[in-house]
PDB file of the backbone (N, CA, C, O) and the ligand in Angstrom, with CONECT records:
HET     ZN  A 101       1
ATOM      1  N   UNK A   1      73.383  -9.655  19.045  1.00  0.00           N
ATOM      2  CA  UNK A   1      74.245 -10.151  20.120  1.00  0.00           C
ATOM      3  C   UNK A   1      73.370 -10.750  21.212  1.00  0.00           C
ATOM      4  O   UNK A   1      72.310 -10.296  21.643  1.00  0.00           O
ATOM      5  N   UNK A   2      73.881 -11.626  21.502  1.00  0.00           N
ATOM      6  CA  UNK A   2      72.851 -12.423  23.195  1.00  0.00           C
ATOM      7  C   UNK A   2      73.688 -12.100  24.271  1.00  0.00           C
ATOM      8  O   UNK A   2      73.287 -12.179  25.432  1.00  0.00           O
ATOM      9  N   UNK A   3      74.570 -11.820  24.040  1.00  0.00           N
ATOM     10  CA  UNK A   3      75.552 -11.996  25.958  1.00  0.00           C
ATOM     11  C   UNK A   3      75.878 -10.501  25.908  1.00  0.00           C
ATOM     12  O   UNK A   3      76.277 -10.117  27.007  1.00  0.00           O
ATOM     13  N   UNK A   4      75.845  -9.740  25.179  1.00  0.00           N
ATOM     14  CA  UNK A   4      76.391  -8.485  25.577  1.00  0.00           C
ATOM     15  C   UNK A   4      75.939  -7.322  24.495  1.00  0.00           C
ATOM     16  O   UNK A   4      76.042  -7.422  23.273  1.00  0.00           O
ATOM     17  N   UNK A   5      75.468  -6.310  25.154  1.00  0.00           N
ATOM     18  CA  UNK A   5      75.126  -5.314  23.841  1.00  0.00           C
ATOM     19  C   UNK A   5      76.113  -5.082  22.413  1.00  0.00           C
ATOM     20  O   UNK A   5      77.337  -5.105  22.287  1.00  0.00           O
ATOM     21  N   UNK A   6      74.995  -4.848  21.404  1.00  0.00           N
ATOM     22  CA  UNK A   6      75.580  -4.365  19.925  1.00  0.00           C
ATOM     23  C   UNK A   6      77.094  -3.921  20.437  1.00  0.00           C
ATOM     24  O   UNK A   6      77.269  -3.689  21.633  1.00  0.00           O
ATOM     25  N   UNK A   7      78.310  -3.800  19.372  1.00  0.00           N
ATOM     26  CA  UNK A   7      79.254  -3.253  19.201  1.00  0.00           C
ATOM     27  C   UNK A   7      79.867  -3.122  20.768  1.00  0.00           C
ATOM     28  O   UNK A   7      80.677  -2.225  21.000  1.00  0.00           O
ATOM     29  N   UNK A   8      79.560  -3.804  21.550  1.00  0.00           N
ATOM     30  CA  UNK A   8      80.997  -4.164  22.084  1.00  0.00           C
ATOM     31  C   UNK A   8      82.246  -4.610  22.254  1.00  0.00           C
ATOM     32  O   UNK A   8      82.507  -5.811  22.318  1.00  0.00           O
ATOM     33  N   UNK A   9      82.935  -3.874  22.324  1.00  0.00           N
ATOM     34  CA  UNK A   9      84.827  -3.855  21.939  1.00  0.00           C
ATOM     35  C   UNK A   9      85.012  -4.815  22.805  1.00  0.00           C
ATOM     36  O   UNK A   9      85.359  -5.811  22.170  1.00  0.00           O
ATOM     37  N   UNK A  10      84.939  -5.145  24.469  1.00  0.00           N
ATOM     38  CA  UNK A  10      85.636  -5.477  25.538  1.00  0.00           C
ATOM     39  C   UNK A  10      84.874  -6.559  26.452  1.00  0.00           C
ATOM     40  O   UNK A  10      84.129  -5.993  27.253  1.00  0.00           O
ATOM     41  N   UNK A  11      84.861  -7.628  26.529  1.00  0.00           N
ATOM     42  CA  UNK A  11      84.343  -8.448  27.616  1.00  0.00           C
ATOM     43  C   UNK A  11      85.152  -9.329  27.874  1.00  0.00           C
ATOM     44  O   UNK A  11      86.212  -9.474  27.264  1.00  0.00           O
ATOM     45  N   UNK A  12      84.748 -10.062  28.846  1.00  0.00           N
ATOM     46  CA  UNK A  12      84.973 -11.447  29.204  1.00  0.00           C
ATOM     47  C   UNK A  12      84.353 -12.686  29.096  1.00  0.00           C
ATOM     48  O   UNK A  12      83.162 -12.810  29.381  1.00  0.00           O
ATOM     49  N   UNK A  13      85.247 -13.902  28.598  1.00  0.00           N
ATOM     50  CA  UNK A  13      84.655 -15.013  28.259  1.00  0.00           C
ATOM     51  C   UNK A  13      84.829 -15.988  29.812  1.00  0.00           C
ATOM     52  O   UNK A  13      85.778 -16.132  30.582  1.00  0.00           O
ATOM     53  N   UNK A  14      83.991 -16.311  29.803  1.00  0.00           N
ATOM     54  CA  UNK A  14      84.124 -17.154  31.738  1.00  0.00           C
ATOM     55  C   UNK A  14      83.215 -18.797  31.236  1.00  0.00           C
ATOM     56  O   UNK A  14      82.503 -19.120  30.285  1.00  0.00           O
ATOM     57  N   UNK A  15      83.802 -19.584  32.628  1.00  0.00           N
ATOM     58  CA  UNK A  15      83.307 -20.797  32.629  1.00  0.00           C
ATOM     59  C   UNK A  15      83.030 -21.002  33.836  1.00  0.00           C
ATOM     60  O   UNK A  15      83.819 -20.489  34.629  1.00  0.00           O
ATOM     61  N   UNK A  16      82.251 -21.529  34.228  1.00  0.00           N
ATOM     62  CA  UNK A  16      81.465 -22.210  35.276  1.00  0.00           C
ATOM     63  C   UNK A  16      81.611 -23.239  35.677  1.00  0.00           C
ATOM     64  O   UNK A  16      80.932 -24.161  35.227  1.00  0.00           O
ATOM     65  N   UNK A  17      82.566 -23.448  36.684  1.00  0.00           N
ATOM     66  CA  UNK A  17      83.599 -24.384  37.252  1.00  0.00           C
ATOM     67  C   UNK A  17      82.131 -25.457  38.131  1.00  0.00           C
ATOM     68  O   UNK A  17      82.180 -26.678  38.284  1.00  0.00           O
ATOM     69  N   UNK A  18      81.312 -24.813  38.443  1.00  0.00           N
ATOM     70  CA  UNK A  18      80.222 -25.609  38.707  1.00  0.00           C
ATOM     71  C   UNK A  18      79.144 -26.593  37.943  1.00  0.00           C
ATOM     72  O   UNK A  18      78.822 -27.762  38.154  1.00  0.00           O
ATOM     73  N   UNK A  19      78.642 -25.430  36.773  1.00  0.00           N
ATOM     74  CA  UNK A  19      77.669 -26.133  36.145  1.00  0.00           C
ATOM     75  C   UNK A  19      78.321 -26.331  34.817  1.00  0.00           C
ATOM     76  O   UNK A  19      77.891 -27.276  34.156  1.00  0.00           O
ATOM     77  N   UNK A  20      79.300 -25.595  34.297  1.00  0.00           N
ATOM     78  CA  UNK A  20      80.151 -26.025  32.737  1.00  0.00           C
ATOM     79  C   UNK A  20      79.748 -24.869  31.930  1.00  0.00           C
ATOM     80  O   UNK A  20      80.288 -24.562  30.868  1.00  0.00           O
ATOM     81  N   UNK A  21      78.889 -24.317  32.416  1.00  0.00           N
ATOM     82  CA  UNK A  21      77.911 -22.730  31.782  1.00  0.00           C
ATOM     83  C   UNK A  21      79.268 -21.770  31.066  1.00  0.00           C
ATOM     84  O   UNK A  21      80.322 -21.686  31.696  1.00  0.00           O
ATOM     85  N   UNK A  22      79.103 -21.079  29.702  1.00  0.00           N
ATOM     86  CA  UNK A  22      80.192 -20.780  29.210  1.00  0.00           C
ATOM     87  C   UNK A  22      79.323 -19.573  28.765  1.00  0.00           C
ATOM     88  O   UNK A  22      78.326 -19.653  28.048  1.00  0.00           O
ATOM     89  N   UNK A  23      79.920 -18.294  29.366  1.00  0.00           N
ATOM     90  CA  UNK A  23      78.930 -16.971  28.707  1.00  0.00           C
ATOM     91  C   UNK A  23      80.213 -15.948  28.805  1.00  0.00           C
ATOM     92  O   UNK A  23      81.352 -16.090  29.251  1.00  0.00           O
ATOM     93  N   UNK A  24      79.468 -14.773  28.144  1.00  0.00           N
ATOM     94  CA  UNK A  24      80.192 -13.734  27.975  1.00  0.00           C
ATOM     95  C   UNK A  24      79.438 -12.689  29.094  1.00  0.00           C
ATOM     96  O   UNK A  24      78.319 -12.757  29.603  1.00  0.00           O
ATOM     97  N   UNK A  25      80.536 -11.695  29.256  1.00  0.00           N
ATOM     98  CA  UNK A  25      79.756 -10.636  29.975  1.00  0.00           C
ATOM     99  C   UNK A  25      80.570  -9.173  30.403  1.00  0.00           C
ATOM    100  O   UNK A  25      81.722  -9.082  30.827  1.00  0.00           O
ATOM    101  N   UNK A  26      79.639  -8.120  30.163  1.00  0.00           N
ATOM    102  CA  UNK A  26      80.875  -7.377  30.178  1.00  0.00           C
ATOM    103  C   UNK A  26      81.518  -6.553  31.136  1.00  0.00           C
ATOM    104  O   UNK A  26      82.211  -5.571  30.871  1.00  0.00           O
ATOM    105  N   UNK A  27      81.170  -7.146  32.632  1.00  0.00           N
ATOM    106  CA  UNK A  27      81.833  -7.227  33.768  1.00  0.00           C
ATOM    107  C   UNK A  27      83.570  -7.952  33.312  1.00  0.00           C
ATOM    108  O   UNK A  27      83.814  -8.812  32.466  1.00  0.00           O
ATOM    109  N   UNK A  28      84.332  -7.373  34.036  1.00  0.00           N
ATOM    110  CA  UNK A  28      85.596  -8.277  34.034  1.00  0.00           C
ATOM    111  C   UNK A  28      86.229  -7.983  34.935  1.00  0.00           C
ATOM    112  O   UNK A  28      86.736  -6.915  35.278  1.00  0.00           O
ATOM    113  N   UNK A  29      86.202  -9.911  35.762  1.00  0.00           N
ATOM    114  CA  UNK A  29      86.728  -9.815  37.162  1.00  0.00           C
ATOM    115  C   UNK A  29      87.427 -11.306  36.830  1.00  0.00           C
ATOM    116  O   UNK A  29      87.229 -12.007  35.838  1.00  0.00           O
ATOM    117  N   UNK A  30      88.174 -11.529  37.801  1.00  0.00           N
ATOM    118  CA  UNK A  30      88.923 -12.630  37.639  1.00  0.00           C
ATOM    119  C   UNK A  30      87.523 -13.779  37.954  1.00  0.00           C
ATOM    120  O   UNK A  30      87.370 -14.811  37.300  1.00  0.00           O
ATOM    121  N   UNK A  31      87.070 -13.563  38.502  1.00  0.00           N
ATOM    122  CA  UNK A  31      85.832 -14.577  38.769  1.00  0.00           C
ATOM    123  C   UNK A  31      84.046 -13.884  38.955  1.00  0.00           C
ATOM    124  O   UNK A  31      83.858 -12.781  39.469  1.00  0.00           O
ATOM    125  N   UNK A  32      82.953 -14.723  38.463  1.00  0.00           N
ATOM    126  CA  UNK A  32      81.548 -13.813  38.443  1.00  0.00           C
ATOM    127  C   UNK A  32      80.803 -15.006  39.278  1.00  0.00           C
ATOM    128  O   UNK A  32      80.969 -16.212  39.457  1.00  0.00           O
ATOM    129  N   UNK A  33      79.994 -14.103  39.642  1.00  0.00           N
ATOM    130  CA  UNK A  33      79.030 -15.307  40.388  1.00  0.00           C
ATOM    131  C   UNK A  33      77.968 -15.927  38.950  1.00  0.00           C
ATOM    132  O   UNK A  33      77.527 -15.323  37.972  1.00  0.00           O
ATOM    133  N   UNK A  34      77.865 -17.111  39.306  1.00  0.00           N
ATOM    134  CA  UNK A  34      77.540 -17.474  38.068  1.00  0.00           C
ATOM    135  C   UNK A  34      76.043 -17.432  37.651  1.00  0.00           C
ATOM    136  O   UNK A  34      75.187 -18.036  38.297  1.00  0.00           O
ATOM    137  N   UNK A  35      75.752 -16.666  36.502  1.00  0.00           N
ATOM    138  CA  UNK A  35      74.203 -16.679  36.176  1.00  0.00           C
ATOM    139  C   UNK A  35      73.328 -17.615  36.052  1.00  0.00           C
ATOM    140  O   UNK A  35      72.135 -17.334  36.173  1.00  0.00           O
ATOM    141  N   UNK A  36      73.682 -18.727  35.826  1.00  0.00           N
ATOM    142  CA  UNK A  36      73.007 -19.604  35.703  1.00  0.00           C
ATOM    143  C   UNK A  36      72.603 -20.393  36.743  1.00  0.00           C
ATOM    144  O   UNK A  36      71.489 -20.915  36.759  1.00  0.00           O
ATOM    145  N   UNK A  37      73.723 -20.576  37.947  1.00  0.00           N
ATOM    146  CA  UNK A  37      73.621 -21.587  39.054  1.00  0.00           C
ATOM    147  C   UNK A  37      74.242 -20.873  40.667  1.00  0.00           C
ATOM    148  O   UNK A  37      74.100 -21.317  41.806  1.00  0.00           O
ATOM    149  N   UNK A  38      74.807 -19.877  40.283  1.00  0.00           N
ATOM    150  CA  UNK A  38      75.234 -19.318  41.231  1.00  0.00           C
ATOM    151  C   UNK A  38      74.147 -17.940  42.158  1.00  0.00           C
ATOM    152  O   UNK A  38      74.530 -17.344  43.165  1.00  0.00           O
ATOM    153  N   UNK A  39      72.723 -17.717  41.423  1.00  0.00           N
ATOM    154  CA  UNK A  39      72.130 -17.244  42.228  1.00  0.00           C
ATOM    155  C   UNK A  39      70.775 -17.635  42.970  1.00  0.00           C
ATOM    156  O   UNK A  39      69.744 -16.963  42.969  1.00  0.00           O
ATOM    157  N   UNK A  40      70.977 -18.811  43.579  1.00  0.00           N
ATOM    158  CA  UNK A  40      69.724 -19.649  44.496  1.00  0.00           C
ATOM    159  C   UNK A  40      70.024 -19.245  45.754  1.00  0.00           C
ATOM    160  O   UNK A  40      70.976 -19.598  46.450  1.00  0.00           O
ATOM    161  N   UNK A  41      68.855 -18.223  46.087  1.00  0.00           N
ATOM    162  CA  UNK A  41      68.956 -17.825  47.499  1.00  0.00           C
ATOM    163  C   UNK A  41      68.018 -19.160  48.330  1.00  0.00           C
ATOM    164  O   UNK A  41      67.025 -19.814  48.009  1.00  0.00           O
ATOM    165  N   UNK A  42      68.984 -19.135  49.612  1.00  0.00           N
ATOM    166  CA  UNK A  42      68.641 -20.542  50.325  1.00  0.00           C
ATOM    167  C   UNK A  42      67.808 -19.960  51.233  1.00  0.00           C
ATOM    168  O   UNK A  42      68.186 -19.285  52.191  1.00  0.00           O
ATOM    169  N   UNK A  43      66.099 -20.339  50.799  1.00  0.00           N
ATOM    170  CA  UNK A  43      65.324 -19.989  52.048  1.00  0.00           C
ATOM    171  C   UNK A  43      64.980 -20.770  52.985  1.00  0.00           C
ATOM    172  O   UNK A  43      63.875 -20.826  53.527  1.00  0.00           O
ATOM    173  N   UNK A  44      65.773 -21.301  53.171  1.00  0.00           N
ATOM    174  CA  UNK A  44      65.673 -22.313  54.560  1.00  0.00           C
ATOM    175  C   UNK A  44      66.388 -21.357  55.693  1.00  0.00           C
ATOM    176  O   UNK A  44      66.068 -21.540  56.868  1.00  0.00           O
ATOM    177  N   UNK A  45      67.195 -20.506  55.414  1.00  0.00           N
ATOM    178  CA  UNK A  45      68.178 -19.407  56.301  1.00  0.00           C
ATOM    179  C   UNK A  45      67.235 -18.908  57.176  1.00  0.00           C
ATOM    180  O   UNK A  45      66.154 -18.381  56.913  1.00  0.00           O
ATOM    181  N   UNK A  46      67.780 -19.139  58.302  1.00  0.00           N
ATOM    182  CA  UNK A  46      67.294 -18.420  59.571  1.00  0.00           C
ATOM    183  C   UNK A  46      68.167 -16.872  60.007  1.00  0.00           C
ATOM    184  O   UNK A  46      69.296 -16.514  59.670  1.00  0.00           O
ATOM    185  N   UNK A  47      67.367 -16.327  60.685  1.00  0.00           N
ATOM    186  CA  UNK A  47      68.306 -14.831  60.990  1.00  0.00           C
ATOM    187  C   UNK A  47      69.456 -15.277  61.891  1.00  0.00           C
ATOM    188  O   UNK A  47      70.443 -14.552  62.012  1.00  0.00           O
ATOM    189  N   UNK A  48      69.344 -16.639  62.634  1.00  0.00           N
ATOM    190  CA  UNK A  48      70.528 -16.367  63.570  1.00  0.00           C
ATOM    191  C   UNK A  48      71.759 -17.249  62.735  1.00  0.00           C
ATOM    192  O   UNK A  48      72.778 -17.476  63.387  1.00  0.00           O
ATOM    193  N   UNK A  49      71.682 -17.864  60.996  1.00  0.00           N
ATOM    194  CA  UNK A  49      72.591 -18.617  60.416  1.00  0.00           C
ATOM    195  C   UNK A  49      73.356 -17.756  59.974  1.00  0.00           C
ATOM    196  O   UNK A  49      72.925 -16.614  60.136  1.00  0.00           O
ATOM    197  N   UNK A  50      74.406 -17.839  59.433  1.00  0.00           N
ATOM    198  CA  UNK A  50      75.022 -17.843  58.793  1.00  0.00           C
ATOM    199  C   UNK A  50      74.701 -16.754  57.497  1.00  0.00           C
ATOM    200  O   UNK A  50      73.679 -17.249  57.022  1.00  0.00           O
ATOM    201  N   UNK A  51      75.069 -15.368  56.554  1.00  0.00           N
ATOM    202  CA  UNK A  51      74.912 -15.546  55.369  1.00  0.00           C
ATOM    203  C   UNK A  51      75.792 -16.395  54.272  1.00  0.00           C
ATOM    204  O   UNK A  51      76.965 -16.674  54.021  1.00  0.00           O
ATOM    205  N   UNK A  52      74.553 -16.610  53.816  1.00  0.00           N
ATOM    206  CA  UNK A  52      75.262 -17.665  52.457  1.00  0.00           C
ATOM    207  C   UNK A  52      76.286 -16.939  51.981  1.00  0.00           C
ATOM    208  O   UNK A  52      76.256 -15.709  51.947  1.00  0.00           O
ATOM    209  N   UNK A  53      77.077 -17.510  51.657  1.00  0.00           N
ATOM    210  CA  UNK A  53      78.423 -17.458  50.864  1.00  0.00           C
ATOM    211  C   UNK A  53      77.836 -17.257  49.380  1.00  0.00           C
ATOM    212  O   UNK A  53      76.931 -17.838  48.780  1.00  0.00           O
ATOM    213  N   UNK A  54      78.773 -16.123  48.994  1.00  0.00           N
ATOM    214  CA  UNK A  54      78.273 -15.800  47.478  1.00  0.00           C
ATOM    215  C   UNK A  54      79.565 -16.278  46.821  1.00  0.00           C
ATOM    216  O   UNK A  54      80.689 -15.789  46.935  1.00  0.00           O
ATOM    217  N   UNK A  55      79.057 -17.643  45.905  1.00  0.00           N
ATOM    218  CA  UNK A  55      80.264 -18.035  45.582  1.00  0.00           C
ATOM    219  C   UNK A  55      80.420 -18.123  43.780  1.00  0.00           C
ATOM    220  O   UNK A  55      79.549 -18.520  43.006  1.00  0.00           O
ATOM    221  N   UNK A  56      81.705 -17.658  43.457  1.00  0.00           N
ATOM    222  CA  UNK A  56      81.655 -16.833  42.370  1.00  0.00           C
ATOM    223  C   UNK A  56      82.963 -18.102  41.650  1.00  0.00           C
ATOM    224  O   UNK A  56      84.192 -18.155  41.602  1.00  0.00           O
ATOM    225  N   UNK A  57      81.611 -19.113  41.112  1.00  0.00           N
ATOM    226  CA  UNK A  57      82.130 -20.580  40.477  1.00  0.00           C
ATOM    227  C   UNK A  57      82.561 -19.883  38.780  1.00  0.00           C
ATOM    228  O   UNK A  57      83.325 -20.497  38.035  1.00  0.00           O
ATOM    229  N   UNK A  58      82.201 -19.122  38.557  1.00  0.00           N
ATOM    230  CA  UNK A  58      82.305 -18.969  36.902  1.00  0.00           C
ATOM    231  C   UNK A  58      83.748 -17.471  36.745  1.00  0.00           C
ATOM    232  O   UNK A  58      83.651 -16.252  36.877  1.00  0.00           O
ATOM    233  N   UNK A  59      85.097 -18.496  36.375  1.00  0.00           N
ATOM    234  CA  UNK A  59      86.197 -17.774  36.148  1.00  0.00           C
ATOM    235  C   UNK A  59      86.351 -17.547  34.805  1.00  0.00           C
ATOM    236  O   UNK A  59      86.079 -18.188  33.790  1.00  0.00           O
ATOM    237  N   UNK A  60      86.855 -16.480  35.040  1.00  0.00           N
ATOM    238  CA  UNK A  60      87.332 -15.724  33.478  1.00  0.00           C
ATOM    239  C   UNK A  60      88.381 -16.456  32.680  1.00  0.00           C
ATOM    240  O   UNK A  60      89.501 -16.462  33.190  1.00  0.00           O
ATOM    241  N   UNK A  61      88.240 -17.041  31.586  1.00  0.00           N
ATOM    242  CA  UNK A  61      88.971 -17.732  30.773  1.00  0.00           C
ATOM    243  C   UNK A  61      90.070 -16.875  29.948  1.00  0.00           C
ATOM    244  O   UNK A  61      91.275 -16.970  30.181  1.00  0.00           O
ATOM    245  N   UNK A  62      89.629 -16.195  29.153  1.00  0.00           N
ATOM    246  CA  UNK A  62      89.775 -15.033  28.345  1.00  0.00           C
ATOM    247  C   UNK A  62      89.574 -13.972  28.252  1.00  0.00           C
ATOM    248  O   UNK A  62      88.344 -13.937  28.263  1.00  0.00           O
ATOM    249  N   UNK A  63      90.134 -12.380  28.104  1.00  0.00           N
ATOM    250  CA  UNK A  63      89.268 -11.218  27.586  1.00  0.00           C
ATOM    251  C   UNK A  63      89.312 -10.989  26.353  1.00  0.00           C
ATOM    252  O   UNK A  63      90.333 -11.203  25.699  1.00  0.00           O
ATOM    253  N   UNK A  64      88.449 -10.619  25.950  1.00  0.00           N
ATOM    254  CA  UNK A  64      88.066  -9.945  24.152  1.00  0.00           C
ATOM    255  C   UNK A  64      87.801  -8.830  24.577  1.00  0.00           C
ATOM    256  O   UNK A  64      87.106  -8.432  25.512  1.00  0.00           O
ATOM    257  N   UNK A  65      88.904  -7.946  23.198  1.00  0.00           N
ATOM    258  CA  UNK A  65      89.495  -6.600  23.195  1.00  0.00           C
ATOM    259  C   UNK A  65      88.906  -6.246  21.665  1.00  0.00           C
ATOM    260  O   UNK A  65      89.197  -5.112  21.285  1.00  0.00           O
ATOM    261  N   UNK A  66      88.196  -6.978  20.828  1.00  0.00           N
ATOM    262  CA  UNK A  66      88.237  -6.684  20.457  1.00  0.00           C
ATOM    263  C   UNK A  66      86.766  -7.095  19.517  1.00  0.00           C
ATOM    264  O   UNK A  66      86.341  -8.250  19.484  1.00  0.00           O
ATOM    265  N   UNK A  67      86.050  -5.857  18.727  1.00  0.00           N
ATOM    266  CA  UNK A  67      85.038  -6.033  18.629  1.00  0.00           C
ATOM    267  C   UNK A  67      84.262  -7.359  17.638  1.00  0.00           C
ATOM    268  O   UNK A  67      83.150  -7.825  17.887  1.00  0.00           O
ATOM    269  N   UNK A  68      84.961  -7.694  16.750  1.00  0.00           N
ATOM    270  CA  UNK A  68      84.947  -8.703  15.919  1.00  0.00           C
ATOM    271  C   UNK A  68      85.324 -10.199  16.715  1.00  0.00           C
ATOM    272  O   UNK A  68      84.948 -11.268  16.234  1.00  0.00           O
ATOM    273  N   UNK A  69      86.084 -10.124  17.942  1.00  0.00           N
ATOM    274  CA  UNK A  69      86.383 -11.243  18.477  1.00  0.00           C
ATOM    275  C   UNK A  69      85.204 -11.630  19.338  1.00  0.00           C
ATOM    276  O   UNK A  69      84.765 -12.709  19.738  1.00  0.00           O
ATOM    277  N   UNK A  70      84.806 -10.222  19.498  1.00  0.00           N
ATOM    278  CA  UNK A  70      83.222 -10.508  20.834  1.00  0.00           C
ATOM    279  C   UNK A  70      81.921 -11.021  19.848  1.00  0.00           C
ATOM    280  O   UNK A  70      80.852 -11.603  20.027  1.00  0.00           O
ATOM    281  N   UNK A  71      82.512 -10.568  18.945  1.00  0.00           N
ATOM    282  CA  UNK A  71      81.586 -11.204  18.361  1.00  0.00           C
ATOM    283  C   UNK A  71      81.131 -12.560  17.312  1.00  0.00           C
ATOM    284  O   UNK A  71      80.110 -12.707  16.641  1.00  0.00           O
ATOM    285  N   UNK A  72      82.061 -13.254  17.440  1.00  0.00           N
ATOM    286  CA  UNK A  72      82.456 -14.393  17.355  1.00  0.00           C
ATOM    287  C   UNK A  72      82.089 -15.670  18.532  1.00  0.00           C
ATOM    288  O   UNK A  72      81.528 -16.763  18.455  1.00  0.00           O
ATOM    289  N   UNK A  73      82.590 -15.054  19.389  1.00  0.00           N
ATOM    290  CA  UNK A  73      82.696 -15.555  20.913  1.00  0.00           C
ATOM    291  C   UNK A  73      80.897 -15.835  21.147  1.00  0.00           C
ATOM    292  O   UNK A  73      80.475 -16.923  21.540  1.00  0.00           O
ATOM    293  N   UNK A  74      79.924 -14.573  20.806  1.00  0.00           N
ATOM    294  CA  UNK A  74      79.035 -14.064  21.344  1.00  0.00           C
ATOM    295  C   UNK A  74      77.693 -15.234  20.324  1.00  0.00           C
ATOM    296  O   UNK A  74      76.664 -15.787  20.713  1.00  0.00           O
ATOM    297  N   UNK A  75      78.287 -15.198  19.133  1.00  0.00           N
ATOM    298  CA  UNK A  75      77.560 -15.967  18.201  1.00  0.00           C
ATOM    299  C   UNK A  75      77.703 -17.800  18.216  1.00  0.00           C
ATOM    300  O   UNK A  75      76.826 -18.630  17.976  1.00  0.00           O
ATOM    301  N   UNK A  76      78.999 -17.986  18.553  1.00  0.00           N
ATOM    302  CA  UNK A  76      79.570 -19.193  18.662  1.00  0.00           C
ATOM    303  C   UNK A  76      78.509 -19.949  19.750  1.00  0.00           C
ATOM    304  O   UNK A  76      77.706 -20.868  19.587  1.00  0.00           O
ATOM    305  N   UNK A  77      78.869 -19.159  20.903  1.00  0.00           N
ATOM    306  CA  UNK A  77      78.117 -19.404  22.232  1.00  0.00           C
ATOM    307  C   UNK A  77      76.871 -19.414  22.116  1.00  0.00           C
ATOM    308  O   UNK A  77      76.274 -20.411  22.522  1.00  0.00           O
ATOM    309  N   UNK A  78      76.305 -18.574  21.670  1.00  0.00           N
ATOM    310  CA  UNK A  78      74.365 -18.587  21.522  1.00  0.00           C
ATOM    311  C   UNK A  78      73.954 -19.248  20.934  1.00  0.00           C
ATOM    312  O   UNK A  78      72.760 -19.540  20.873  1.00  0.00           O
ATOM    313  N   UNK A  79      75.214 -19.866  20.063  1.00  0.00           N
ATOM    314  CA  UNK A  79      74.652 -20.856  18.941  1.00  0.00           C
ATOM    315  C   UNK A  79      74.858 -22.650  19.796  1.00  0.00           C
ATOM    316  O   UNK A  79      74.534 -23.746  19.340  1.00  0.00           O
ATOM    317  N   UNK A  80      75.256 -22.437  20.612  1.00  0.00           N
ATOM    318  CA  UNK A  80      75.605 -23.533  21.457  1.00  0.00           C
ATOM    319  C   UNK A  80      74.583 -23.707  22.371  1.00  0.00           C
ATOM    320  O   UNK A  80      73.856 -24.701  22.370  1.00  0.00           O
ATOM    321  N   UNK A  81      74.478 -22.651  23.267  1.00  0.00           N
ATOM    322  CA  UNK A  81      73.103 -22.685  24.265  1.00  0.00           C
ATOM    323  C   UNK A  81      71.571 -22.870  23.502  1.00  0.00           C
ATOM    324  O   UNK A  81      70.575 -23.198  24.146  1.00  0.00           O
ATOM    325  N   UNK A  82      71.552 -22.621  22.118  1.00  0.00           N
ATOM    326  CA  UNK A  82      70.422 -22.904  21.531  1.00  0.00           C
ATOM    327  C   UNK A  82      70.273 -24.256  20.572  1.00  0.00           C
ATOM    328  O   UNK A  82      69.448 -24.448  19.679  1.00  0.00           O
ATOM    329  N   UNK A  83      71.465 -25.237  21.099  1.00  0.00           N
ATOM    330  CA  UNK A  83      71.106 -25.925  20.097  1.00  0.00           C
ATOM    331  C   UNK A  83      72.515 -27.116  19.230  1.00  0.00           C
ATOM    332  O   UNK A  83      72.810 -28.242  18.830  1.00  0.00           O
ATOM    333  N   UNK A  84      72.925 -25.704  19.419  1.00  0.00           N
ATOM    334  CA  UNK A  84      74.149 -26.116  18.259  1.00  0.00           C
ATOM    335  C   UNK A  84      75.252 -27.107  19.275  1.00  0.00           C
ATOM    336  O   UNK A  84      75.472 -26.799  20.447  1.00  0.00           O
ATOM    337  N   UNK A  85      75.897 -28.357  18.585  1.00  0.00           N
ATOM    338  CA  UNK A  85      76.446 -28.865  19.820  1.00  0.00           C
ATOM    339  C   UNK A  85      78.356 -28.705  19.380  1.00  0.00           C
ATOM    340  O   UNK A  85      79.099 -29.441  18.731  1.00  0.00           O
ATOM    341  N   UNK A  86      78.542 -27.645  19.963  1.00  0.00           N
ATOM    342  CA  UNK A  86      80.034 -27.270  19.196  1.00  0.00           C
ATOM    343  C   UNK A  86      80.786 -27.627  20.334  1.00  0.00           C
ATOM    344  O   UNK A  86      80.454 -27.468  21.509  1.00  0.00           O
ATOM    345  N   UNK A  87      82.398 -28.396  19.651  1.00  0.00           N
ATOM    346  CA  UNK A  87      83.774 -28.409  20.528  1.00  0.00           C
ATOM    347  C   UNK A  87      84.570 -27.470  20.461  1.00  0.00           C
ATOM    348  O   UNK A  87      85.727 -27.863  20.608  1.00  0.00           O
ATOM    349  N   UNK A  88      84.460 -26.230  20.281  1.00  0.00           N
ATOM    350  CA  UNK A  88      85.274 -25.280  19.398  1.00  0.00           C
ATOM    351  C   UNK A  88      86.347 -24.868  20.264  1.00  0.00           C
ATOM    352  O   UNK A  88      87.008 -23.917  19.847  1.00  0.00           O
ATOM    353  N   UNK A  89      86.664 -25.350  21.347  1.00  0.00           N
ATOM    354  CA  UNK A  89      87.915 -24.764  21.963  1.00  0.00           C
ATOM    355  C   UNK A  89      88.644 -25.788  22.197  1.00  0.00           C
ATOM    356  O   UNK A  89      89.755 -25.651  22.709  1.00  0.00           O
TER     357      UNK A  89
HETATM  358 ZN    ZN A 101      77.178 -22.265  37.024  1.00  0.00          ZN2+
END
């Protein structure tokens, strides 16, 4: 498995309304901050600005309940980020 440990029953499939980033994970929230693009801390920040807004671009599409579906999801996807150029949804 790449997105989520062996024999997991339960995750979430999310997209990244920012960068297009499509992962699994087995947090499940209606929205995640996104791994890929959503954690650049801005060191230009001064103490008297503002904190950055933690903004949580990558929404949950789907949940998988089920262990054969995560793992589908989990293979499909890794096989995409490595290479493979799939339309599958
Ligand atoms: Zn992103």
């Amino acid at each position: 498995m790449y997105y989520v440990p062996d024999d997991t029953e339960r995750c979430g499939y999310y997209e990244c309304k920012e960068c297009g980033s499509r992962f699994l994970d087995i947090k499940i929230a209606p929205s995640l901050v996104c791994p890929y693009c959503g954690e650049e801390p801005d060191m230009e920040i001064g103490p008297d600005d503002e904190m950055p807004v933690i903004k949580e671009d990558a929404k949950l599409i789907k949940m998988l309940s089920d262990k054969e579906e995560v793992e589908k999801y989990d293979k499909l996807l890794s096989l995409a980020v490595t290479g493979g150029d799939f339309d599958w949804i």
